[in-house]
N, C-alpha and C positions, 0 to 999 in steps of 0.2 A: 297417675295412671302409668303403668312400666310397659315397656315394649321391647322390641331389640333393636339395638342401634347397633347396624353393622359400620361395616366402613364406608360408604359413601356420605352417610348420615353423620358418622364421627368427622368427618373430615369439612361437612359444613357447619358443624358446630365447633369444631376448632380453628376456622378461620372466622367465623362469627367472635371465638372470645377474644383473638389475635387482635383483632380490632376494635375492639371493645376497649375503652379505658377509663370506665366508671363501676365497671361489674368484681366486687368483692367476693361472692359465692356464690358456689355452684352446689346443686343438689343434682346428683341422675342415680338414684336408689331404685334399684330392681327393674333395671333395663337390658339386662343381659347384654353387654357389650363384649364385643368382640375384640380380640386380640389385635387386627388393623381399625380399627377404631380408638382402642387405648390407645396406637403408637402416635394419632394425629392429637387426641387428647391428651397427650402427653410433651406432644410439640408446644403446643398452646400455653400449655402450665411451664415450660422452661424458659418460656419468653416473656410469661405476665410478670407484669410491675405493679398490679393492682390487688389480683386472689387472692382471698387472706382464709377464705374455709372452701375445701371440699369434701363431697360426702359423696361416694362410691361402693356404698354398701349393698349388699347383696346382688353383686352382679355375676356369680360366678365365671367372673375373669379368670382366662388359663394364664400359665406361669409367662409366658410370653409378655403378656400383655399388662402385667404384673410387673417385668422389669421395665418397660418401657417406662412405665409412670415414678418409679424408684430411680430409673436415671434420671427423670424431670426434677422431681424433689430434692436430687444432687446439686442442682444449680440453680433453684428456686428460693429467693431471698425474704420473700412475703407471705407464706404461705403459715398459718398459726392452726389452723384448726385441718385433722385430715383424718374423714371416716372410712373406713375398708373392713366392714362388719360383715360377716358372713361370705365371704371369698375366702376357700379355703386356700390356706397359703405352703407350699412345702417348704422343709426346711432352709433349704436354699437360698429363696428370696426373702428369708424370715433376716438370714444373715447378711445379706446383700441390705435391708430394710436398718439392723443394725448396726453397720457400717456407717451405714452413711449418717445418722442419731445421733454416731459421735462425735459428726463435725460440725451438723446443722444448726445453725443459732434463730432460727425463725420458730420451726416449729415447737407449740406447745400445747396444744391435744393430742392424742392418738389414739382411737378407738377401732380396736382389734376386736370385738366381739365375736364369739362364736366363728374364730378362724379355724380350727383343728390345727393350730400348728402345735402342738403337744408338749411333749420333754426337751427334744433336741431346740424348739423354736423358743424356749422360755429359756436356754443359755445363754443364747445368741441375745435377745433382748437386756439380759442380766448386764452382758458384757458392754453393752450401749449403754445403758443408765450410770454404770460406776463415771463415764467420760462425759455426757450431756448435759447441758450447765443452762439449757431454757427450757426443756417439757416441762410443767406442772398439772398434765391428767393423765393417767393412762389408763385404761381400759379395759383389760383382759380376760370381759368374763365366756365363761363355757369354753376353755381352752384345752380340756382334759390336762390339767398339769400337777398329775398326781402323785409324781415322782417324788419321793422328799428331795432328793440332791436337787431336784432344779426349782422348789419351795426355795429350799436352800441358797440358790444362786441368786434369788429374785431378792428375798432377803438381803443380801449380802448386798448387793447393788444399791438396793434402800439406805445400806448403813452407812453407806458412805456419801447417796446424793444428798444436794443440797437446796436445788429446786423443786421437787415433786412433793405438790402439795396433796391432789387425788390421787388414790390409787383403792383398784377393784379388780379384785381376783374373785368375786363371785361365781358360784358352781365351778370350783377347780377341785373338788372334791383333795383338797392339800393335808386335810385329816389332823388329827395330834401331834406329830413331828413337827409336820411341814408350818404349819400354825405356828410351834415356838421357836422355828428360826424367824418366824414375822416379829415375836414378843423379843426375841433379843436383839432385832436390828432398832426397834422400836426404842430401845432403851436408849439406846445415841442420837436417832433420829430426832430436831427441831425442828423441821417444816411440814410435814404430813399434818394436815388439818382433817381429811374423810378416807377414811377406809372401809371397804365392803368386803366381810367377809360369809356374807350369805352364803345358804349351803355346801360348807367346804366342810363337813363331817366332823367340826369339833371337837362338841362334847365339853363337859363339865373342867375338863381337867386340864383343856386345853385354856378356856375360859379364864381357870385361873390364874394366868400369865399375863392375860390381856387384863384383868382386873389388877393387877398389882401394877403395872404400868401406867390405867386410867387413874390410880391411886393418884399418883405426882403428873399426870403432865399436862402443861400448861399450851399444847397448841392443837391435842385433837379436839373439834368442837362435832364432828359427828360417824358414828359408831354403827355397823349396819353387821347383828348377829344374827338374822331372820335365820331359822329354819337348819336350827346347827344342834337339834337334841340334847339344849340345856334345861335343864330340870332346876328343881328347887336350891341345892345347892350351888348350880351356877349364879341363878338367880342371889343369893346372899352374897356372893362374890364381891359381883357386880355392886349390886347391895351399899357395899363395907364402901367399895370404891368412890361412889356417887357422894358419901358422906363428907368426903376429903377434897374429889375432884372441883376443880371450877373454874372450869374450861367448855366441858362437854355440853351442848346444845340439843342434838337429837342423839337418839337412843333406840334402836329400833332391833326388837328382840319377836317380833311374827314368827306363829308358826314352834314356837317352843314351849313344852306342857311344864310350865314351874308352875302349875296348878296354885291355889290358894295361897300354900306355907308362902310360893316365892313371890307369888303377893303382897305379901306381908313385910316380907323383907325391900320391896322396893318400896311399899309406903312408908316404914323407917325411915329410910332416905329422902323420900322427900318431905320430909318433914325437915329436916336438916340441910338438904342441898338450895342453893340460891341461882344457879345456873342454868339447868333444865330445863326447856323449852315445851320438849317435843316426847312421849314415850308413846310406844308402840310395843300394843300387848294384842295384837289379833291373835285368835286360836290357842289362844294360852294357856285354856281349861283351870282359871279362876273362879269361876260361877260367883254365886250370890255371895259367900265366905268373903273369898279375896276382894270382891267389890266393895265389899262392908270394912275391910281393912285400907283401901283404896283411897274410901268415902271417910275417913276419917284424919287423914293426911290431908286432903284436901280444905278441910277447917283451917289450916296453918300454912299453906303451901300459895305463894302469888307469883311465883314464875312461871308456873307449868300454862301454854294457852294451846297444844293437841294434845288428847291424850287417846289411843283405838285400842277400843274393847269389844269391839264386836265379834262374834260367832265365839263367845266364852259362856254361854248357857247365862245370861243376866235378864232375870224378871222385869217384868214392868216397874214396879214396885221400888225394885232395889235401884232402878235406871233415874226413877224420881227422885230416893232418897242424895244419891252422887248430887245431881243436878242443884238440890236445893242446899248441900253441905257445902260444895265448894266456895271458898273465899276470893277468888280472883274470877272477875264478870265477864272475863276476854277468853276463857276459861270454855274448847270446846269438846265435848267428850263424844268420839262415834259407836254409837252402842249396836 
């Protein structure tokens, strides 16, 4: 339940954590706090020896109240986990926020969701990652960061970190360009295990950058294309990749019309891949065709145990025939 915790309220809840010395995390998501409430909440957090998560998300905290908790986290040595999703953040404390990234050796999440801090905020962040040597998630979806030069910085940051295992630039609409500054940071990068690149405006061509990548590498285990208007030929890309790759775990391509043919081309693959867990074909517009190419891979295929095919136009009929061809019994299909 969210409410508004002004400052009387922040101020007993920060002598409440102050004295608290078994309490690890805090949650206060969508309480609208106030800028003299941050600042006691923020006393609290430069004193704890024990908080290891908070999560401050959607409070539309002003810029005030924003640095208050950005000075805590300056001299906060325990702190691993810290949400701030939906508080829009201006440039300023985005850099203030970065600054301090490059010293901090506690924290290793940071989920910025849907902050607007835009072009200018995704430098500043760039320029924290190249120096930060504990994050391994960050977070950045819905951040309008459409700019390619700041694609470009985020990338370039990537190329050279050495701990960032997660990273999600989901709906940053970063497009063709800004995509293959991600595919050429990628080519250095060893530790990125999960990246999301959901609706960032791909396309086919951008795809196939990240397919000649998936080709060799041996530590991304999962791949998030949802909703990026790849078609059939992304689809064989990808394809060609999966034949080689054996690494990759989940594969989640929702939301993209490779209709049948790119059906076809993903059950090639598995027919040959040994690694592949997980694929995701919601809304794919494969219908009964591509099912029947699907369902015939599946005779030979024992690693695959998700596969989602639903809202792709498949019969009763053809939903039986999958069911009864598959070779592995762990094996579950969402029709």
């Amino acid at each position: 339940m969210s409410s508004q915790i002004g400052n009387e309220a922040g101020k007993h809840l920060a002598d409440a954590f102050q004295n608290n010395r078994k309490l690890s995390k805090i949650g206060l998501m969508y309480n609208t706090i106030t800028d003299e409430a941050a600042k006691h909440l923020a006393d609290a957090l430069g004193n704890s020896t024990t908080l290891t998560a908070l999560d401050l998300s959607g409070n539309t905290m002003g810029d005030a109240g924003m640095k208050h908790l950005l000075d805590a986290l300056r001299n906060n040595t325990t702190l691993a986990t810290f949400g701030f999703s939906g508080n829009e953040i201006d440039a300023e404390n985005v850099q203030y926020l970065a600054d301090i990234l490059q010293n901090n050796t506690a924290l290793t999440t940071l989920t910025l969701t849907n902050s607007e801090f835009q072009n200018e905020g995704a430098r500043h962040l760039a320029d924290a990652l190249r120096n930060n040597t504990t994050l391994s998630e960050l977070d950045l979806w819905k951040n309008e960061i459409e700019s390619e030069g700041r694609a470009q910085d985020l990338a370039n940051a990537l190329r050279n970190n050495t701990t960032l295992t997660n990273f999600h630039l989901r709906a940053n609409r970063i497009g063709v360009e800004g995509a293959q500054h991600v595919v050429d940071a990628l080519r250095n990068n060893k530790t990125l295990t999960q990246l999301d690149l959901s609706y960032d405006l791909l396309g086919d061509k951008a795809v196939q950058g990240l397919a000649d990548i998936l080709r060799n590498s041996k530590t991304l285990t999962t791949l998030d294309l949802s909703y990026n208007s790849i078609v059939a030929t992304g689809a064989q890309q990808l394809a060609d990749a999966l034949k080689h790759n054996t690494a990759l775990i989940d594969l989640n391509l929702y939301g993209n019309e490779i209709e049948s043919e790119g059906a076809q081309y993903l059950a090639d693959a598995l027919r040959e891949n040994t690694t592949l867990s997980k694929l995701y074909l919601y809304g794919s517009k494969i219908g009964n065709e591509g099912a029947q190419y699907l369902a015939d891979a599946l005779k030979y295929n024992t690693t695959l145990t998700e596969l989602s095919l639903s809202n792709n136009g498949i019969d009763e009929a053809t939903q039986h025939m999958m069911e009864t061809a598959k070779k592995n019994t762990k094996l579950v299909i969402d029709f």
